[in-house]
C-alpha positions, 0 to 999 in steps of 0.5 A: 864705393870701392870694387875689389875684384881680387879679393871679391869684395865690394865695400860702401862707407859714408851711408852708415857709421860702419862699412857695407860689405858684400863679395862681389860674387853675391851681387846682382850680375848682368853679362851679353856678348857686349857688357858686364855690370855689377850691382850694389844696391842699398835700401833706404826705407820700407817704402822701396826707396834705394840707391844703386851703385853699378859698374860696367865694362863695354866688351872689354874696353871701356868702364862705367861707374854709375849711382842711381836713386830708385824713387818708387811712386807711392802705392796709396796715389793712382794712377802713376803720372804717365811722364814719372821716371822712378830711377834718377841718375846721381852721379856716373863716371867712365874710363878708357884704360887702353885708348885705340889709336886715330881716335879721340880717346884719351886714357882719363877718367871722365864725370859724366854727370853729376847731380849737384842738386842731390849730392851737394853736400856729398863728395861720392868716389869711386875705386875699382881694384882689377884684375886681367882685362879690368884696370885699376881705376878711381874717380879721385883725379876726373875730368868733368865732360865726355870724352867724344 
């Protein structure tokens, strides 16, 4: 997944033998005083099934990269079980580009999960192209842990 921002376009290769596209201008958007996210989201069958792949920025500082499965309980079995959760974290990254001195921080860019048991044949990266108060970043180089 590559988010460029000064072009507007957002790019998924390896789901199909061509490249998504879509301008990042079309994307679902979220924004409050505190975040910015933006989706991507890609069905993978009429049953509802579909992965998203979102980044975020936390009030300007620090940025998140996530991709989820979205697992809908099938319609033809009532009732849903109370305990069945239809989003599953895959994989999610984050990113301190200007870290704040005295604390903990460190400018890397951290995996903070990754589901091995969905992705083991997959190597998912990330690449975000940005611009003003969002960095250029990417997930080639990441550190496995949180960064706190």
């Amino acid at each position: 997944m590559k988010i460029d921002f000064p072009n507007d376009l957002a790019t998924l290769t390896g789901i199909n033998d061509t490249p998504i596209i879509k301008n990042i201008s079309s994307l679902s958007k979220f924004t409050n005083q505190w975040d910015t996210r933006y989706y991507f989201e890609v069905p993978l069958n009429k049953q509802g099934h579909k992965l998203t792949f979102s980044w975020s920025q936390w009030i300007e500082h620090e940025n998140f990269f996530k991709l989820e499965l979205y697992y809908p309980f099938p319609d033809n079995i009532i009732p849903t079980p109370p305990n069945y959760k239809p989003w599953q974290t895959l994989a999610n990254w984050s990113y301190i580009p200007r870290p704040q001195k005295g604390t903990l921080q460190k400018s890397c860019v951290y995996r903070n999960n990754y589901n091995h048991v969905y992705l083991s044949d997959k190597h998912i990266q990330f690449e975000m192209i940005g611009k003003d108060t969002w960095p250029t970043w990417n997930t080639n180089n990441c550190i496995d842990g949180y960064w706190y």
